[in-house]
Backbone as JSON, one array per atom type, in Angstrom:
{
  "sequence": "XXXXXXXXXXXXXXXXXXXXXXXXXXXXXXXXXXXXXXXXXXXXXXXXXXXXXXXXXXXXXXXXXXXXXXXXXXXXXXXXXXXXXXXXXXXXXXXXXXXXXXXXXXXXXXXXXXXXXXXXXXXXXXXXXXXXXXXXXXXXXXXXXXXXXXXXXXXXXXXXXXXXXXXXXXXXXXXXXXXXXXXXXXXXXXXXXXXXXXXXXXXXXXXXXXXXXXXXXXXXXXXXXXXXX",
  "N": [[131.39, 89.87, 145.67], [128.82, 87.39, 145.4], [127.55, 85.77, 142.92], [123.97, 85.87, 141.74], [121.82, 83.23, 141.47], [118.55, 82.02, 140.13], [116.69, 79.67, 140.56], [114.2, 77.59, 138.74], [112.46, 76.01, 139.35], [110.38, 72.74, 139.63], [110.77, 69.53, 140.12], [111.94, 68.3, 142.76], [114.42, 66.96, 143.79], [116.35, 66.94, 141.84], [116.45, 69.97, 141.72], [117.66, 70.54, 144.5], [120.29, 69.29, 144.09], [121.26, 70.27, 142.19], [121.88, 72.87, 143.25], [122.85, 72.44, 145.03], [125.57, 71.97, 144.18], [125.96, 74.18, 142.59], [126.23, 76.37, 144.66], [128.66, 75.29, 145.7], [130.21, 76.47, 144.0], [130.35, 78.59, 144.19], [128.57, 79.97, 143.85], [125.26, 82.03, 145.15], [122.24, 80.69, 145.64], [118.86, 81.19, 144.79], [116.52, 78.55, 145.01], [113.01, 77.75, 143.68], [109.88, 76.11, 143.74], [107.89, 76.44, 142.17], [106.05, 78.08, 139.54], [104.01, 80.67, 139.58], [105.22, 81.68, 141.65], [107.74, 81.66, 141.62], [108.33, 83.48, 139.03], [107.35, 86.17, 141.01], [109.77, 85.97, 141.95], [111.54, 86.69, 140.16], [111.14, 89.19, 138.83], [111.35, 90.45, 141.46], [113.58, 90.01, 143.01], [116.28, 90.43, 142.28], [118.28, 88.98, 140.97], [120.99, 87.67, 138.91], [120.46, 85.58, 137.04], [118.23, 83.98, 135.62], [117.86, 79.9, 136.04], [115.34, 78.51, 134.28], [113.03, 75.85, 134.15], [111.64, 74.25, 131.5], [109.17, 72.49, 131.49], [106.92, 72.38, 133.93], [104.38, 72.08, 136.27], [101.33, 73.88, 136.63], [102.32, 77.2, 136.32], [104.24, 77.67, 133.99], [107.56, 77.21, 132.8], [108.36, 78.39, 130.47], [106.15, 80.7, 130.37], [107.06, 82.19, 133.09], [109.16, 83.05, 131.54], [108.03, 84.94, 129.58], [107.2, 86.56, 131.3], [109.67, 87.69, 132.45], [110.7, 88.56, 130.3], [108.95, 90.58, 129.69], [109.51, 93.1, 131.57], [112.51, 92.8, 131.52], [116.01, 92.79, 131.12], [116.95, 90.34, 132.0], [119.89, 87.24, 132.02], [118.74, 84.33, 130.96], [118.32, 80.63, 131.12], [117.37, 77.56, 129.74], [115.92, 74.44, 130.71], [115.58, 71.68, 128.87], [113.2, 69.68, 127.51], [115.27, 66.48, 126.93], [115.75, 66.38, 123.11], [113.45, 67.85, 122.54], [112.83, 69.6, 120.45], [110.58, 71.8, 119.71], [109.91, 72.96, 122.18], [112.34, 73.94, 123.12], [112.98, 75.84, 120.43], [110.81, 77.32, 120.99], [111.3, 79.08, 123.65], [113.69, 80.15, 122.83], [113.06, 82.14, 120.95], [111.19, 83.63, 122.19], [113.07, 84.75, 123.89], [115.2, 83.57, 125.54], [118.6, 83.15, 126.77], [120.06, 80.9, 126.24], [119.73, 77.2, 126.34], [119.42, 74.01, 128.13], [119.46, 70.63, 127.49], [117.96, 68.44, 129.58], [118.33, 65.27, 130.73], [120.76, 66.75, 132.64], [123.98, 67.22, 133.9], [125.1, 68.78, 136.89], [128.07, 70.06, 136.07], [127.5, 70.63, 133.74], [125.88, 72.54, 133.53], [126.79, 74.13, 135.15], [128.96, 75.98, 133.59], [127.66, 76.57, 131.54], [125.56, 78.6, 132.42], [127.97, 80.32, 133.38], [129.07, 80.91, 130.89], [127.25, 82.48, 129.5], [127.12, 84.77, 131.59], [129.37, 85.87, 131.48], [130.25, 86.59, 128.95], [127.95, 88.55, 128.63], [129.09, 90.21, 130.47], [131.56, 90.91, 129.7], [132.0, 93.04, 127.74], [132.03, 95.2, 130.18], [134.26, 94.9, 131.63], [136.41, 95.29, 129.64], [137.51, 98.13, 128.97], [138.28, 98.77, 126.66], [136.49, 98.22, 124.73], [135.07, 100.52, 122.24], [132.9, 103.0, 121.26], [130.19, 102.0, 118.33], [129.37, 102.3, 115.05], [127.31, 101.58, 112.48], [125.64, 102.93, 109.96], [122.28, 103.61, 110.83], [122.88, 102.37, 113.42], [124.03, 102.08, 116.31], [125.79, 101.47, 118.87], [126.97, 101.06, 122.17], [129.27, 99.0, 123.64], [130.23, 99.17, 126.2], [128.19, 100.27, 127.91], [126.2, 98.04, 127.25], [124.28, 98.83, 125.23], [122.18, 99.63, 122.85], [121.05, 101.08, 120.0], [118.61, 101.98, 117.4], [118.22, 104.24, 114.42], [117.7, 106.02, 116.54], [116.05, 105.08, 118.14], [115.81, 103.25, 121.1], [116.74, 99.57, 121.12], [115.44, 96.65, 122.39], [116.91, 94.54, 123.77], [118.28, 90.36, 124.59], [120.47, 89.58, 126.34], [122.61, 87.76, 125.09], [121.29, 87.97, 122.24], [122.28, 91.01, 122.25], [124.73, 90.38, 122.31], [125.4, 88.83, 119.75], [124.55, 90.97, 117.72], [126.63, 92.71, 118.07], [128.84, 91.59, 117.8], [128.25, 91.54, 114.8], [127.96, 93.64, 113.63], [130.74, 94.73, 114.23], [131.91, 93.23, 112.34], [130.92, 94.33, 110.22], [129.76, 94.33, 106.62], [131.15, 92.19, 106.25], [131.02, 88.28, 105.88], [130.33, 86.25, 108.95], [131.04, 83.73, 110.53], [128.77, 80.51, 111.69], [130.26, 79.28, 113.47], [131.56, 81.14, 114.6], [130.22, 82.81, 115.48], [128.63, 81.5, 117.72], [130.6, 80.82, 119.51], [131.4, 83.33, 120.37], [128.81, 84.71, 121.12], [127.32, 82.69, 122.78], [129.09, 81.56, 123.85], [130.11, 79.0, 123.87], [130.64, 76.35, 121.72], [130.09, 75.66, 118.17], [126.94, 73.43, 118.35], [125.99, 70.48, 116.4], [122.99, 70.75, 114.32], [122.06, 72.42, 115.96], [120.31, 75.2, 115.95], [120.29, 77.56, 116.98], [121.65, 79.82, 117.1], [120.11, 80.56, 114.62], [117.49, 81.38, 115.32], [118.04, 82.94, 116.98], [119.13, 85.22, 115.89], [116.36, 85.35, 113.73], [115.21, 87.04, 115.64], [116.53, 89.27, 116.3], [116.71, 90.64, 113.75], [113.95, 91.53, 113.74], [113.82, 93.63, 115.28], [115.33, 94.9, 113.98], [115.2, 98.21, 112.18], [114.61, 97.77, 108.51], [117.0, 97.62, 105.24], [116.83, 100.54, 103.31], [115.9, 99.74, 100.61], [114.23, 97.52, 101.24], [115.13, 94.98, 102.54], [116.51, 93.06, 104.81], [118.5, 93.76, 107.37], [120.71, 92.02, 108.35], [121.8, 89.02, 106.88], [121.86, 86.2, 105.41], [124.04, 83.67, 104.52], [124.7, 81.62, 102.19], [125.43, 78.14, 103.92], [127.88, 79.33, 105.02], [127.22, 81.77, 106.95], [126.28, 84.52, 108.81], [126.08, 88.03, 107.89], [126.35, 91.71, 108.33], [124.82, 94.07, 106.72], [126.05, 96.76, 104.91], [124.52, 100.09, 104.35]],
  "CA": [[129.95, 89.6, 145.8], [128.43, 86.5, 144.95], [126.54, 85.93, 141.9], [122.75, 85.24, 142.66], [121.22, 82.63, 140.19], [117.45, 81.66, 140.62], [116.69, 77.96, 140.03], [112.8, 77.43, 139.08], [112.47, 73.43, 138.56], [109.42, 71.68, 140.49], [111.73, 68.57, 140.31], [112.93, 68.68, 144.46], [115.61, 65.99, 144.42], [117.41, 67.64, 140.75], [117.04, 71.01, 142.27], [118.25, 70.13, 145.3], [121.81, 68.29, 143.79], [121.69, 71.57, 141.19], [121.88, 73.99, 144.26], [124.46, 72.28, 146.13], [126.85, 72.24, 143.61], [126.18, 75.73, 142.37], [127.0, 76.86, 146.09], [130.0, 74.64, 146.0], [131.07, 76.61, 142.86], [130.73, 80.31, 144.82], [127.07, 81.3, 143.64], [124.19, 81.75, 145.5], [120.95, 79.81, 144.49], [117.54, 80.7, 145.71], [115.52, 77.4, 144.39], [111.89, 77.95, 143.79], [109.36, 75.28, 143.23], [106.7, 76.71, 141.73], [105.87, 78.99, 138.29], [104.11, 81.89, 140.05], [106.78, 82.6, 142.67], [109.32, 82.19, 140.58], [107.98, 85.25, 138.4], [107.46, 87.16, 141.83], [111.35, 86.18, 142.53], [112.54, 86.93, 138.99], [111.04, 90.39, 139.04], [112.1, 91.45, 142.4], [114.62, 89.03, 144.04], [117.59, 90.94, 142.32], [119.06, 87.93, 140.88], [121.7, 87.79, 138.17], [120.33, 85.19, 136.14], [117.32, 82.82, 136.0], [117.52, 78.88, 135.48], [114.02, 77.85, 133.84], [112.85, 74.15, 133.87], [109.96, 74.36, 130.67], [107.85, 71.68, 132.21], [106.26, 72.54, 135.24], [103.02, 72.28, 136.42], [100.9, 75.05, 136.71], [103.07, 78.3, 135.28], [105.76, 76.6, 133.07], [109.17, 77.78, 132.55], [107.77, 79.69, 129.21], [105.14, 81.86, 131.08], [108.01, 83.21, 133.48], [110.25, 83.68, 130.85], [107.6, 85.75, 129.08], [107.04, 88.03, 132.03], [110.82, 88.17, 132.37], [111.0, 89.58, 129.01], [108.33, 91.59, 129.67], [109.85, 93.57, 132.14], [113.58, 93.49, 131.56], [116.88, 91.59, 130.03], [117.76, 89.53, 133.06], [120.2, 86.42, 131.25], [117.75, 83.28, 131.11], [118.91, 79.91, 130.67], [116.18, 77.04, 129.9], [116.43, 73.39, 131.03], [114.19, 71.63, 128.64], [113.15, 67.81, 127.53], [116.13, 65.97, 125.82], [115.27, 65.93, 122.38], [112.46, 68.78, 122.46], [113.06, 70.78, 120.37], [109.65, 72.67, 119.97], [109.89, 74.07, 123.72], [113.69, 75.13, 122.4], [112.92, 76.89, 119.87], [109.84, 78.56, 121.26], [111.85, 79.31, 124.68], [114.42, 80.93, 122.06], [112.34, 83.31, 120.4], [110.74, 84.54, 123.56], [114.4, 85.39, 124.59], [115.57, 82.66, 126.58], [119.63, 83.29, 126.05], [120.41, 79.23, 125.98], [119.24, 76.17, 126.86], [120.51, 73.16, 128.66], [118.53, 69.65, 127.51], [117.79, 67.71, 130.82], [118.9, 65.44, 132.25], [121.94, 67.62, 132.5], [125.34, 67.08, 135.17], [125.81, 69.88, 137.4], [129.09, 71.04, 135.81], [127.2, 71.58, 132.39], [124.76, 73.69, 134.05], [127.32, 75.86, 136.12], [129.83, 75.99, 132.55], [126.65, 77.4, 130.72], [125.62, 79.72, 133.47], [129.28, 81.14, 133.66], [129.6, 81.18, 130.12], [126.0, 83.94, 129.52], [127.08, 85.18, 132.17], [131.0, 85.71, 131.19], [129.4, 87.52, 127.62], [127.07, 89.72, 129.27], [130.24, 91.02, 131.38], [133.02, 91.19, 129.05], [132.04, 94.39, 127.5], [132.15, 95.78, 131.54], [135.38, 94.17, 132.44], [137.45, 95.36, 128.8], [137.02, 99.74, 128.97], [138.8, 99.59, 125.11], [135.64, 98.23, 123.71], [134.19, 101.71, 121.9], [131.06, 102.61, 120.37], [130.25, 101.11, 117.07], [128.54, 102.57, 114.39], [126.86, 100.91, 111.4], [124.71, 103.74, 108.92], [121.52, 103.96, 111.66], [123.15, 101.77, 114.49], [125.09, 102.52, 117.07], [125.52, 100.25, 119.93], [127.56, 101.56, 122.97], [129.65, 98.13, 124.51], [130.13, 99.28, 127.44], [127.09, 100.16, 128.52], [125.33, 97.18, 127.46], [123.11, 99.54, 125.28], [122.49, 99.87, 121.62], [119.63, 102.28, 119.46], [118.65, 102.04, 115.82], [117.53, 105.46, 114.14], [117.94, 106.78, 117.41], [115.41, 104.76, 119.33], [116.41, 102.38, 121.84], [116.36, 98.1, 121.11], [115.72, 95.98, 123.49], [117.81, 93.04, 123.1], [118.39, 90.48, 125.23], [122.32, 89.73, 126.22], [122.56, 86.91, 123.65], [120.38, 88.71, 120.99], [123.46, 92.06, 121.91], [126.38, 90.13, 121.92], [125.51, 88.57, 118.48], [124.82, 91.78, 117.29], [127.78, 93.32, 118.21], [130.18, 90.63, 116.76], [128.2, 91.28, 113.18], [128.27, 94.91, 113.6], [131.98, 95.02, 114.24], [132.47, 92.78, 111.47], [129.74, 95.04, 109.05], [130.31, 93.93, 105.5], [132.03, 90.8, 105.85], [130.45, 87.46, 106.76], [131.06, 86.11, 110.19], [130.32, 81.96, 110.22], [127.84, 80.54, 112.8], [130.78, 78.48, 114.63], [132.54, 82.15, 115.2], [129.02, 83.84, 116.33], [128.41, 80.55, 118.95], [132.03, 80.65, 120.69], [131.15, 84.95, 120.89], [127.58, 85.07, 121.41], [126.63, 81.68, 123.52], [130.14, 81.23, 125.04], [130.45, 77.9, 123.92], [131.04, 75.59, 120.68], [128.24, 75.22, 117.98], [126.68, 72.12, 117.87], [125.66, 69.91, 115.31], [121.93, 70.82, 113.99], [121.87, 73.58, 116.79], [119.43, 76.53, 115.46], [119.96, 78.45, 118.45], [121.73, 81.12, 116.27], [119.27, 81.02, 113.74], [116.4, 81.69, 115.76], [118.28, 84.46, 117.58], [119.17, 86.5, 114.45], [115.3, 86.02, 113.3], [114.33, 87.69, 116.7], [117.48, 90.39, 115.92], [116.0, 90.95, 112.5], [112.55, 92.28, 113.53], [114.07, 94.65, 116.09], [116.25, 96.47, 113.45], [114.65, 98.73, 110.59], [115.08, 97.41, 107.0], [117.41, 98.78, 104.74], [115.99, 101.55, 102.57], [114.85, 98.83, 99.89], [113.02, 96.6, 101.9], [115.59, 93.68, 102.66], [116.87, 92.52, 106.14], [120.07, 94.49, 107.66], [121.42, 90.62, 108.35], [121.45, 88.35, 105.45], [122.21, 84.79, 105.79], [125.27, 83.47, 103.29], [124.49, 79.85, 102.7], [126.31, 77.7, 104.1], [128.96, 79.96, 105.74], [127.24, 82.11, 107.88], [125.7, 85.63, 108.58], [126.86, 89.13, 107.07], [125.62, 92.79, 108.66], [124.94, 94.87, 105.23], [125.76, 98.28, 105.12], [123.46, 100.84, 103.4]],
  "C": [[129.58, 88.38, 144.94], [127.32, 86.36, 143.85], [125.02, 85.35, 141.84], [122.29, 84.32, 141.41], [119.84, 82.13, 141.24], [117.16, 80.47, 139.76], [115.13, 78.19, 140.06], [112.55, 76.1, 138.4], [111.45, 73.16, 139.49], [110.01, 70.36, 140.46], [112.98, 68.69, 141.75], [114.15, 68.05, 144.44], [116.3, 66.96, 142.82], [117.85, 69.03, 141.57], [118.44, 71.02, 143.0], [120.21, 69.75, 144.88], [121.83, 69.83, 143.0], [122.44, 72.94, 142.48], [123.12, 73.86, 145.42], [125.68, 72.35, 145.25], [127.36, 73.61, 143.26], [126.61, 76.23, 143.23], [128.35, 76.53, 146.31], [131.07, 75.6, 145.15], [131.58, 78.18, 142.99], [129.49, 80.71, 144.37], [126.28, 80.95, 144.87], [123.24, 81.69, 145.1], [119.55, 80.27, 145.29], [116.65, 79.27, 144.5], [114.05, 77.68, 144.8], [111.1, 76.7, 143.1], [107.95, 75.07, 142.1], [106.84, 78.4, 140.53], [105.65, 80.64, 138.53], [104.57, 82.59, 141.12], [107.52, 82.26, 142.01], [109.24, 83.52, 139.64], [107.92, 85.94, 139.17], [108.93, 87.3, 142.14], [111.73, 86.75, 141.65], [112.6, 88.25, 138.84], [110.94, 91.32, 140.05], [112.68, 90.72, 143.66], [115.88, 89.65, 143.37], [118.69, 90.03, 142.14], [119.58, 88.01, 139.79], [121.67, 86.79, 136.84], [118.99, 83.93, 136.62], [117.88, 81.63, 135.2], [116.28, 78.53, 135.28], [113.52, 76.69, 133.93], [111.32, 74.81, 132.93], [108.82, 73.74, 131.25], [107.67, 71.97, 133.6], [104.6, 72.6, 135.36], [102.27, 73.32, 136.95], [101.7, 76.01, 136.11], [104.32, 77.72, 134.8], [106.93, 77.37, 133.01], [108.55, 78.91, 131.67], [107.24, 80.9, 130.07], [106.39, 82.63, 132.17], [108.97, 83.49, 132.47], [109.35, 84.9, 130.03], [107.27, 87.02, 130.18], [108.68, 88.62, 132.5], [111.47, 89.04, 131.71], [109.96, 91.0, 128.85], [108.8, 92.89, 130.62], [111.45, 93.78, 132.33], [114.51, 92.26, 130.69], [117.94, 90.88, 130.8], [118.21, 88.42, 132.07], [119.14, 85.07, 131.64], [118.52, 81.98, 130.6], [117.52, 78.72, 131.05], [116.6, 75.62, 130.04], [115.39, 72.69, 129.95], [114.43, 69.96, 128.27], [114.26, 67.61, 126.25], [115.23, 65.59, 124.42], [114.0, 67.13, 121.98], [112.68, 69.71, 121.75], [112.43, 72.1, 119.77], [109.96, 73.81, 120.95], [111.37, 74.81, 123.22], [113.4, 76.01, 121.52], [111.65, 78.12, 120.09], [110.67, 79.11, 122.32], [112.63, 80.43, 124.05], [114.61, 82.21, 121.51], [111.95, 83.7, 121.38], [112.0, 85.15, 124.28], [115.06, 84.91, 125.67], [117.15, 83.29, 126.08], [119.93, 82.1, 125.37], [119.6, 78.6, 126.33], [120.2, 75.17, 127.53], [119.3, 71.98, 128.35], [118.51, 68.61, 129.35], [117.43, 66.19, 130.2], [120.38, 66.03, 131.52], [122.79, 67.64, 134.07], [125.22, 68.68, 135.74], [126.77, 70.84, 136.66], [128.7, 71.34, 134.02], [126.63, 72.36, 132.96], [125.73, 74.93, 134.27], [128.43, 76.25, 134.55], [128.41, 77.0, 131.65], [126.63, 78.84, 131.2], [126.83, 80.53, 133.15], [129.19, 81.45, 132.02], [128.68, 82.81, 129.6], [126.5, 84.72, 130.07], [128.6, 86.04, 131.77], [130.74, 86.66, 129.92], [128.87, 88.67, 128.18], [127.65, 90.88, 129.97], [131.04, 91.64, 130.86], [132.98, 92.57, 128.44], [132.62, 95.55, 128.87], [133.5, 95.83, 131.74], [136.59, 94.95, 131.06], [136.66, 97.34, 128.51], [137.59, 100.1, 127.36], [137.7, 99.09, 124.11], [135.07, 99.84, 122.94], [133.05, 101.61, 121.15], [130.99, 102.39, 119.13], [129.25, 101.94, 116.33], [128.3, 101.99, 112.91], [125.5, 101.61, 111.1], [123.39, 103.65, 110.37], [121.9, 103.53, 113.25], [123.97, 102.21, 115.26], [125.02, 101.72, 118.79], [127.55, 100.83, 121.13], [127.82, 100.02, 124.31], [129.26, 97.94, 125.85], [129.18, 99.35, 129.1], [125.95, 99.12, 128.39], [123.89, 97.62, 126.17], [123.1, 99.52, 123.67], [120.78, 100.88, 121.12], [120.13, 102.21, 117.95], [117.43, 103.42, 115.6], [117.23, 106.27, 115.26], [116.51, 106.17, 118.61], [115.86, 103.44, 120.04], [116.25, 100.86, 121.29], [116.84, 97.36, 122.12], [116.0, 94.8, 123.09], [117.99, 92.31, 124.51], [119.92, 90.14, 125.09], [122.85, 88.92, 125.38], [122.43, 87.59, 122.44], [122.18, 89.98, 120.69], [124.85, 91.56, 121.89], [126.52, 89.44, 120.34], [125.2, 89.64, 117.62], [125.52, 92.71, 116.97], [128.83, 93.01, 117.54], [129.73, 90.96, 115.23], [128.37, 92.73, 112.54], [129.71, 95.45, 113.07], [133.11, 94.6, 112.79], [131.63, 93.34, 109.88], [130.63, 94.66, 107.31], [130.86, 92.74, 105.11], [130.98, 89.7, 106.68], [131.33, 86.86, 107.89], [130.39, 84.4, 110.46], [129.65, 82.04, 111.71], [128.96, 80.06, 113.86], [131.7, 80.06, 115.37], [131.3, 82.74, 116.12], [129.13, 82.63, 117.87], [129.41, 80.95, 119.88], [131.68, 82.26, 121.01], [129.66, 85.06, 121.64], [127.02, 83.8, 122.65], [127.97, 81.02, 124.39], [130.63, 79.8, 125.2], [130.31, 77.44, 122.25], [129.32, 75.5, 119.95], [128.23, 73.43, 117.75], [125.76, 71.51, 116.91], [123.69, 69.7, 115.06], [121.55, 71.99, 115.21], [121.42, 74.74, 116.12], [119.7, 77.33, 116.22], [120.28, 79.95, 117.85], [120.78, 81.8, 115.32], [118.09, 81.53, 114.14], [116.61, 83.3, 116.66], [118.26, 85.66, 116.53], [117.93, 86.69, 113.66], [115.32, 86.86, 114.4], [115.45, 89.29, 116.3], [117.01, 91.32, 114.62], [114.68, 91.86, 112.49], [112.58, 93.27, 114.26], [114.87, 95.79, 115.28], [115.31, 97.37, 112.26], [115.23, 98.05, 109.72], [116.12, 98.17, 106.46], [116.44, 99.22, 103.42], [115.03, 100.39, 101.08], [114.7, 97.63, 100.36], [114.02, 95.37, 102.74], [116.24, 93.99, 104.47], [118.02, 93.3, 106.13], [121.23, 92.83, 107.67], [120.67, 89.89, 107.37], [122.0, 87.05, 105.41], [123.26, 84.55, 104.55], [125.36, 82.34, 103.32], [125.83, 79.42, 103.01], [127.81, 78.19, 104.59], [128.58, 80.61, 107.17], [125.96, 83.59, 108.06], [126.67, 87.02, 108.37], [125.49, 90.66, 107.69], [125.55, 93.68, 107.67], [124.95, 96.06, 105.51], [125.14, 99.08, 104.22], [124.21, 101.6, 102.14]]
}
């Protein structure tokens, strides 16, 4: 079965070249040109991952990604202005997984795509992952699923695969270039926040520990560290 990706760019001629290659590559693309059908596609076209473009006129990339998140933890990937990196880091925090700066080649796009997408799976695809526990946490691979103090967090597949890697590694720090190649499926790059903005959004979803401080704890200049109680 073919993997469905939904393209939402008001830019006809990029689409367009984006959609033929993606087809070339084995997915299928619906391309949408517009903000509020693309939120009617995203939340019930049954598609396996949205591409975003931020700028659009009338409902922007953002605004569907916020009803995206409002309703579930489809993988999101955001196209945004070279150099922008406001709309990145807001896109980020709202739970975009990645980004891609535009203008952007085809075969970065579909290499991104595959890579979210390739994360989001690998728990599915490897049955010796088991469940993980860290003092309130417990995060079940396989299923995609994790719960702190016994109530559910909604993460999105970014947000749980970097939680998983810090989990597994509880106690010890784990550097940002090891989280990137696990969590974003690709290399970090140079002044790239993308981690840092994920692990705030990770941070406000977990309880504290018992005296007040963050479960993740930043370790200058190396990396991040999951503290156990």
């Amino acid at each position: 079965m073919k993997t469905k990706v939904l393209l939402v760019d008001d830019d006809v001629e990029l689409s367009e070249m984006l959609r033929v290659y993606l087809e070339r590559e084995g997915f299928e693309v619906k391309v949408v040109h517009d903000g509020e059908i693309g939120i009617a596609e995203a939340l019930h076209g049954h598609h396996d991952i949205a591409v975003l473009d931020v700028m659009m006129s009338g409902k922007s990339g953002i605004d569907v990604l916020v009803q995206i998140r409002a309703h579930g933890a489809m993988p999101v990937l955001m196209l945004t202005a070279k150099g922008d990196d406001a709309d990145r880091i807001v896109g980020l925090e709202l739970g975009a997984d990645d980004y891609v700066p535009k203008p952007c080649t085809p075969r970065e796009l579909t290499a991104r795509i595959r890579a979210i997408l390739r994360r989001s799976s690998a728990a599915e695809s490897n049955p010796s992952l088991s469940q993980i526990t860290v003092d309130a946490l417990i995060i079940w691979p396989e299923q995609r699923r994790a719960e702190m103090a016994g109530k559910p967090l909604e993460l999105t597949s970014t947000e749980f695969n970097l939680l998983e890697v810090l989990a597994r590694a509880a106690g010890h720090v784990v550097n940002k270039s090891e989280l990137s190649e696990h969590a974003l499926g690709r290399p970090l790059a140079r002044f790239d926040r993308s981690i840092d903005v994920h692990i705030s959004s990770i941070r406000r979803k977990l309880e504290p520990l018992p005296d007040g401080r963050s479960r993740i704890q930043a370790v200058f200049n190396k990396g991040y560290q999951f503290i156990r109680e």
